[in-house]
Short mmCIF file of the C-alpha atoms (twelve columns), coordinates in Angstrom:
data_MODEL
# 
_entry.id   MODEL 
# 
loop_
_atom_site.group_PDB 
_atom_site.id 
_atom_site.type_symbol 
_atom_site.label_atom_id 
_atom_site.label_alt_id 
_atom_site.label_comp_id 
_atom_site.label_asym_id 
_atom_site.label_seq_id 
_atom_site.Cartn_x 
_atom_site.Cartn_y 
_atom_site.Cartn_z 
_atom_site.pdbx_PDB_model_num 
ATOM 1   C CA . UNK A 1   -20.801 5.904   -14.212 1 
ATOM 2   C CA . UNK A 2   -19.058 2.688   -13.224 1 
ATOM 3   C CA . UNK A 3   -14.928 2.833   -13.178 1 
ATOM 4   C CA . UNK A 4   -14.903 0.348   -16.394 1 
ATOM 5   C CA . UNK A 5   -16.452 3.123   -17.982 1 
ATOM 6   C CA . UNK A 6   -14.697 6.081   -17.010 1 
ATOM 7   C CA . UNK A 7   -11.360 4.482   -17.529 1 
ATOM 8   C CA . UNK A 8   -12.650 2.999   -21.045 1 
ATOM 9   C CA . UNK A 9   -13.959 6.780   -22.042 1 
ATOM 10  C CA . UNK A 10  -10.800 8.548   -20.286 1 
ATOM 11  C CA . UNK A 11  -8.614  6.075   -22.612 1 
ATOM 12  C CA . UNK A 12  -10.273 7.247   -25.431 1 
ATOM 13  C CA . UNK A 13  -9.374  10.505  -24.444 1 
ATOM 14  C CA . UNK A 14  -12.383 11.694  -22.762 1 
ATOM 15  C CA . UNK A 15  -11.448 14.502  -20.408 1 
ATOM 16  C CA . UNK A 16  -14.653 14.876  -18.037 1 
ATOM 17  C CA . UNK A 17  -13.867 11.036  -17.928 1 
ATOM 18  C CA . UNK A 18  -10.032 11.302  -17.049 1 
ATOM 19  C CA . UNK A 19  -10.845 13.821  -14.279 1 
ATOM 20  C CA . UNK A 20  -13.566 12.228  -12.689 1 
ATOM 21  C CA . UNK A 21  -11.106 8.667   -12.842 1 
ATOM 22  C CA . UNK A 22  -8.704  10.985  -11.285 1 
ATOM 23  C CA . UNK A 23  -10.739 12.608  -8.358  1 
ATOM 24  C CA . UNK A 24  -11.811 8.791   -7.427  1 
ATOM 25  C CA . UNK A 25  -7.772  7.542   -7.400  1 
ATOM 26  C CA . UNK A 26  -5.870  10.018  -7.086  1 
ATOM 27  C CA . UNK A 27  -5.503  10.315  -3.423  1 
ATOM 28  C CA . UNK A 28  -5.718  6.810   -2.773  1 
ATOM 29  C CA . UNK A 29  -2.553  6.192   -5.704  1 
ATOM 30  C CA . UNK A 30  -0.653  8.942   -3.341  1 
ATOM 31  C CA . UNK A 31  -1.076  7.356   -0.069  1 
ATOM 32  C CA . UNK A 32  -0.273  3.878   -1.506  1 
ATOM 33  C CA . UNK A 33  3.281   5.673   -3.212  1 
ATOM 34  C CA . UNK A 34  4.695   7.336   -0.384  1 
ATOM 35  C CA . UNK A 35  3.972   4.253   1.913   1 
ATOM 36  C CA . UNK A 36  5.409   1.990   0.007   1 
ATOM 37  C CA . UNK A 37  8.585   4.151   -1.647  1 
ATOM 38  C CA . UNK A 38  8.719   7.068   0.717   1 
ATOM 39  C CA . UNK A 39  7.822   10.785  1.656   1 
ATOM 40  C CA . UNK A 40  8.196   12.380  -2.310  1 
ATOM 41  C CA . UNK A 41  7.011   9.911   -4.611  1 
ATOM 42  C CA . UNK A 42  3.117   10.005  -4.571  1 
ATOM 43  C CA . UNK A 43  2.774   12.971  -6.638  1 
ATOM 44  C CA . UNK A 44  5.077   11.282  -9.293  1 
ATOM 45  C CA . UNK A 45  3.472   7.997   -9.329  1 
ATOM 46  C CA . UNK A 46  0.150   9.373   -9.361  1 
ATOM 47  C CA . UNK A 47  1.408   11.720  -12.468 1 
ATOM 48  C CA . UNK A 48  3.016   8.723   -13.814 1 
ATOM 49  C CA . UNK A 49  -0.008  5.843   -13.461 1 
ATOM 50  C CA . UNK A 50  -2.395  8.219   -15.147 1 
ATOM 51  C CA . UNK A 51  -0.329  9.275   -18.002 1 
ATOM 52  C CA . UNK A 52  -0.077  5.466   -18.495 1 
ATOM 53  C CA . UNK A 53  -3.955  6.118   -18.732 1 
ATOM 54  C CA . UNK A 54  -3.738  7.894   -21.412 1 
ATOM 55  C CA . UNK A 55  -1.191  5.832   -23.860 1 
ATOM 56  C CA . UNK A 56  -2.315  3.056   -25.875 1 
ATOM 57  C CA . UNK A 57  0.103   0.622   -25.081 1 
ATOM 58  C CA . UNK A 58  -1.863  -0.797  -22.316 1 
ATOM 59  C CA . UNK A 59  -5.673  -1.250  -21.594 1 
ATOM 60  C CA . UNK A 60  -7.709  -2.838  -19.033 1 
ATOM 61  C CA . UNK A 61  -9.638  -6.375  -19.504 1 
ATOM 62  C CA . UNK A 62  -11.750 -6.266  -16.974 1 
ATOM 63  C CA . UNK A 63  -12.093 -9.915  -17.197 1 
ATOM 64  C CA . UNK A 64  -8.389  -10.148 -15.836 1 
ATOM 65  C CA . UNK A 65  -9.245  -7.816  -12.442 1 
ATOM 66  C CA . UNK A 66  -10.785 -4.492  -11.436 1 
ATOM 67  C CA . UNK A 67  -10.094 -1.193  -12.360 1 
ATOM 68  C CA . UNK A 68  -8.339  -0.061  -8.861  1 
ATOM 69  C CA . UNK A 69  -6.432  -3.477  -9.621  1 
ATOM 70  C CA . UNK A 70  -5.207  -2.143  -12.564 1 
ATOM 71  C CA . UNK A 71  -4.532  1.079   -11.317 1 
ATOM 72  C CA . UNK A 72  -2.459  0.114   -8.291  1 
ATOM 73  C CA . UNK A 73  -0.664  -2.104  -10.639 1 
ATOM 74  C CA . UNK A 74  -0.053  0.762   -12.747 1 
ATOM 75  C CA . UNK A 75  1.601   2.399   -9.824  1 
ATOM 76  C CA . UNK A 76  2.969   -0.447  -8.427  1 
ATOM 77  C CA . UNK A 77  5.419   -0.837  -11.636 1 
ATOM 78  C CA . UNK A 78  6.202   2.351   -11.256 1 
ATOM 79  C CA . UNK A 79  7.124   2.472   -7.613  1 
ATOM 80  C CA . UNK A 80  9.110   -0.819  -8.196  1 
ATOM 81  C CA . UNK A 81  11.195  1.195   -10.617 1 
ATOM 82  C CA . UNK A 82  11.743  3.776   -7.601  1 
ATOM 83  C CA . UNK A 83  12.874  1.609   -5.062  1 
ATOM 84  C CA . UNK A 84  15.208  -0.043  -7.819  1 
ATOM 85  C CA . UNK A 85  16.994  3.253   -8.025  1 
ATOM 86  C CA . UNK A 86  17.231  3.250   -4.996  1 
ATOM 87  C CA . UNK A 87  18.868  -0.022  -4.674  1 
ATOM 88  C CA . UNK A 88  15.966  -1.419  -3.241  1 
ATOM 89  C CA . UNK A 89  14.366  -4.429  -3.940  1 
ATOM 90  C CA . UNK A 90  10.479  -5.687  -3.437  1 
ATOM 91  C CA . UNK A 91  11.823  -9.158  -2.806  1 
ATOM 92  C CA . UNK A 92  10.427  -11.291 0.139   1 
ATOM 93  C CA . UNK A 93  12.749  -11.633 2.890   1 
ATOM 94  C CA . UNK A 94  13.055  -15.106 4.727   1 
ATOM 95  C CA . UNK A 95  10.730  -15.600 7.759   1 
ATOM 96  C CA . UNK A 96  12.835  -14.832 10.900  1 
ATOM 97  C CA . UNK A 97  9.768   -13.996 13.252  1 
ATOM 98  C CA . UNK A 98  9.773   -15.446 16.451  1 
ATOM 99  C CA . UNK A 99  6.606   -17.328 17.058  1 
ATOM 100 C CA . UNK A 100 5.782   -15.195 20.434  1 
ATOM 101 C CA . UNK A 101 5.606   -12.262 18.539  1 
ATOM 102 C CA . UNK A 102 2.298   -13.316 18.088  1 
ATOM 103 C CA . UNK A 103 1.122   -12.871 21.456  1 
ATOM 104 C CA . UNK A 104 -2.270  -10.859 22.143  1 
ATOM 105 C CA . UNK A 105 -1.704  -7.122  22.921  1 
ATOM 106 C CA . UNK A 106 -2.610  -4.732  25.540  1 
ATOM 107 C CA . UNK A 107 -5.994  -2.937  25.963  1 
ATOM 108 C CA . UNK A 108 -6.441  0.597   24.067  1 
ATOM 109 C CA . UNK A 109 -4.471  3.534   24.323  1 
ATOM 110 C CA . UNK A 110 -5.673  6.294   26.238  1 
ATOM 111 C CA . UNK A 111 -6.169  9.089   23.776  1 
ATOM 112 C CA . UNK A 112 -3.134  11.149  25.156  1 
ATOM 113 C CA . UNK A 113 -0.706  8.466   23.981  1 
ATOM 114 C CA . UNK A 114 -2.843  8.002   21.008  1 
ATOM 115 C CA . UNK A 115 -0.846  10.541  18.749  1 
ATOM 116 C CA . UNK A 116 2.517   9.156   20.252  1 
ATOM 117 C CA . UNK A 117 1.454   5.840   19.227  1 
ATOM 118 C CA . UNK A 118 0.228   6.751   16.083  1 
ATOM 119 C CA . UNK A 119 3.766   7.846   14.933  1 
ATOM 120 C CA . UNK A 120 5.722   4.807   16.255  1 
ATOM 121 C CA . UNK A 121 3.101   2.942   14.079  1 
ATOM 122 C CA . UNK A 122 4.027   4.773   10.728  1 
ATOM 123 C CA . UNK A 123 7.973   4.656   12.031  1 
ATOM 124 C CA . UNK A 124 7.224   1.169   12.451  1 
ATOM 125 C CA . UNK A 125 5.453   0.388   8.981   1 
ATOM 126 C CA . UNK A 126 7.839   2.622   6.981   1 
ATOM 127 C CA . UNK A 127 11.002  0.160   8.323   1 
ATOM 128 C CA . UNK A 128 8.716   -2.803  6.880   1 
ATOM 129 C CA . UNK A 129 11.191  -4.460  4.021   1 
ATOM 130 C CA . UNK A 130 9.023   -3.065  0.707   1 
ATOM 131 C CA . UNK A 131 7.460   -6.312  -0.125  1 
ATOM 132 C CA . UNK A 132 5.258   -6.334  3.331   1 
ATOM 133 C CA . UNK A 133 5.339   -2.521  3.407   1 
ATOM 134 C CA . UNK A 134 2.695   -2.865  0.032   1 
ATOM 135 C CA . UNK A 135 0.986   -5.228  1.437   1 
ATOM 136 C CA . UNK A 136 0.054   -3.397  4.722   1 
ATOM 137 C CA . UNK A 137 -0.248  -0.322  2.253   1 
ATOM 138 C CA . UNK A 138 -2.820  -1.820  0.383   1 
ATOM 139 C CA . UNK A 139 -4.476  -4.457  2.852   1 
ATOM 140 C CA . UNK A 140 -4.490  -2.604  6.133   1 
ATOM 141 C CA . UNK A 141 -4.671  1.306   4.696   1 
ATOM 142 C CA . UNK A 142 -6.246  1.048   1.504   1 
ATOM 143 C CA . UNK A 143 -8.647  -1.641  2.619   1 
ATOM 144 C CA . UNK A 144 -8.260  -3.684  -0.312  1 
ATOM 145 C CA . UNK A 145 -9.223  -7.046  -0.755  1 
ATOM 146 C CA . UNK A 146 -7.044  -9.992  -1.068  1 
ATOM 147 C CA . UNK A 147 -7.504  -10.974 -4.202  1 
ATOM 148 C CA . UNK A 148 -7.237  -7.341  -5.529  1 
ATOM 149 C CA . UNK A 149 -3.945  -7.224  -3.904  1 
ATOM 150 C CA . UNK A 150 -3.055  -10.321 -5.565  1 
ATOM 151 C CA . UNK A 151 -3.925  -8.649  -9.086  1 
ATOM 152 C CA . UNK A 152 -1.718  -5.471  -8.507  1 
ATOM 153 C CA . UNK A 153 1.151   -7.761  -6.902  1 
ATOM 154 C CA . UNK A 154 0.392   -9.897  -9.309  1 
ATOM 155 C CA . UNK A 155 1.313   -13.109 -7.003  1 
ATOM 156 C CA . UNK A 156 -1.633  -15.666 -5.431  1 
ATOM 157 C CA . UNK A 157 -4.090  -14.918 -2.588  1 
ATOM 158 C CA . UNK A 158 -2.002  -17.350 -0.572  1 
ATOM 159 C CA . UNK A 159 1.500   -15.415 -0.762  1 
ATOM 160 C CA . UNK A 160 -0.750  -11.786 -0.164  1 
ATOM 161 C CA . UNK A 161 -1.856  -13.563 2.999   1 
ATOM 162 C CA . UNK A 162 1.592   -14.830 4.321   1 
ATOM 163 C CA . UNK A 163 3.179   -11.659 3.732   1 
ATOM 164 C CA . UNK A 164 0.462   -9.758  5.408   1 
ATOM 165 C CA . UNK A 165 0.728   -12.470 8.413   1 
ATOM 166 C CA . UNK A 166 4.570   -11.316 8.922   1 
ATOM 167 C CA . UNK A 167 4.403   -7.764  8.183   1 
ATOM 168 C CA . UNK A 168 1.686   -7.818  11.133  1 
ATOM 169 C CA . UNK A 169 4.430   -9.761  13.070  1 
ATOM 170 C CA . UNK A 170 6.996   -7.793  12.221  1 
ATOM 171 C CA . UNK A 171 5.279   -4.980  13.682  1 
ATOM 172 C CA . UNK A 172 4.217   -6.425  16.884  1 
ATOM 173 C CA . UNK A 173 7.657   -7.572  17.521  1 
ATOM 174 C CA . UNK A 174 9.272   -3.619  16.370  1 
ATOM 175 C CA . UNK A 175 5.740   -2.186  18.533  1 
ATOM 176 C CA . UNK A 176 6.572   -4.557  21.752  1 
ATOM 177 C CA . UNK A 177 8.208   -1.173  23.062  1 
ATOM 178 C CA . UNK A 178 5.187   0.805   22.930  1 
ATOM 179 C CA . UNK A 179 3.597   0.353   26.153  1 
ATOM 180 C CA . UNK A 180 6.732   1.763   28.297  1 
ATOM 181 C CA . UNK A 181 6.676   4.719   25.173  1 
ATOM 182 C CA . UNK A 182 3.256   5.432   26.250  1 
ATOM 183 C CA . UNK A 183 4.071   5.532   30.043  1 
ATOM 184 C CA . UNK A 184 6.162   8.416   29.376  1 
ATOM 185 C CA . UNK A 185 3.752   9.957   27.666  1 
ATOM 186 C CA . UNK A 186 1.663   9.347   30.870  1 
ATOM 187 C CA . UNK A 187 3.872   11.097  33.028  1 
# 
């Protein structure tokens, strides 16, 4: 069964629908919360975007987007409200990278510096402000597309792409220590 279906039929407050909606999201909805808010909130958000399933306030066109679209924009509102708790905002922040940030990296990792990298990767994406945190959460993780990213940041293609285009900056710049990180892990 398609997801328009299940998510029609698990509206309606079809069970075998709901769970089978659930197995396909669920983990995906997780990964997507505690990269963008932090280490705690996927369970919540994924509790909280498929209780929203459930109520009949809201229901999915699919002329309007997908159903992951409308899922992840689900969770999105709610991990918005997190990070406003927090005191954290998913504004853009101004453009501040320096153009040779850009410049081509290294060649692979050997795989003993591979886990060491790995980690100063997630440091690195978790320091992200929010705004380019989501979209490296949903572009570079979830493998989304842009236009589905669009939907559940409900901005254009064109602002999905610039903010992916500085969060990878950003993270070249923050990763430009990595190499001499990974020559002590030579050692």
């Amino acid at each position: 069964m398609d997801d328009a279906a299940l998510l029609t039929r698990a509206s309606g407050g079809d069970e075998a629908a709901f769970s089978q909606l659930f197995a396909r999201y669920q983990r995906q909805i997780f990964l997507y919360a505690e990269r963008v808010s932090g280490c705690g909130s996927g369970d919540d958000i994924v509790q909280e975007t498929f209780l929203a399933v459930l109520r009949p306030s809201g229901r999915f066109d699919p002329a309007k987007g997908t159903v992951p679209g409308y899922l992840f924009g689900i969770a999105r509102h709610h991990v918005i409200k997190r990070l406003a708790r927090q005191g954290v905002t998913m504004a853009e922040p101004p453009y501040t990278v320096a153009a040779d940030a850009m410049a081509p990296q290294d060649s692979p990792l050997d795989t003993i510096a591979r886990a060491r990298t790995i980690d100063l990767v997630r440091q690195a994406v978790r320091s992200l402000p929010p705004a380019y945190r989501e979209v490296v959460a949903l572009c570079d993780l979830q493998e989304m597309d842009y236009a589905t990213v669009a939907q559940v940041v409900q901005c254009p293609i064109g602002t999905v792409r610039s903010r992916l285009h500085r969060a990878r900056a950003l993270l070249l710049r923050k990763l430009a220590t990595v190499p001499s990180a990974v020559e002590t892990c030579r050692v």
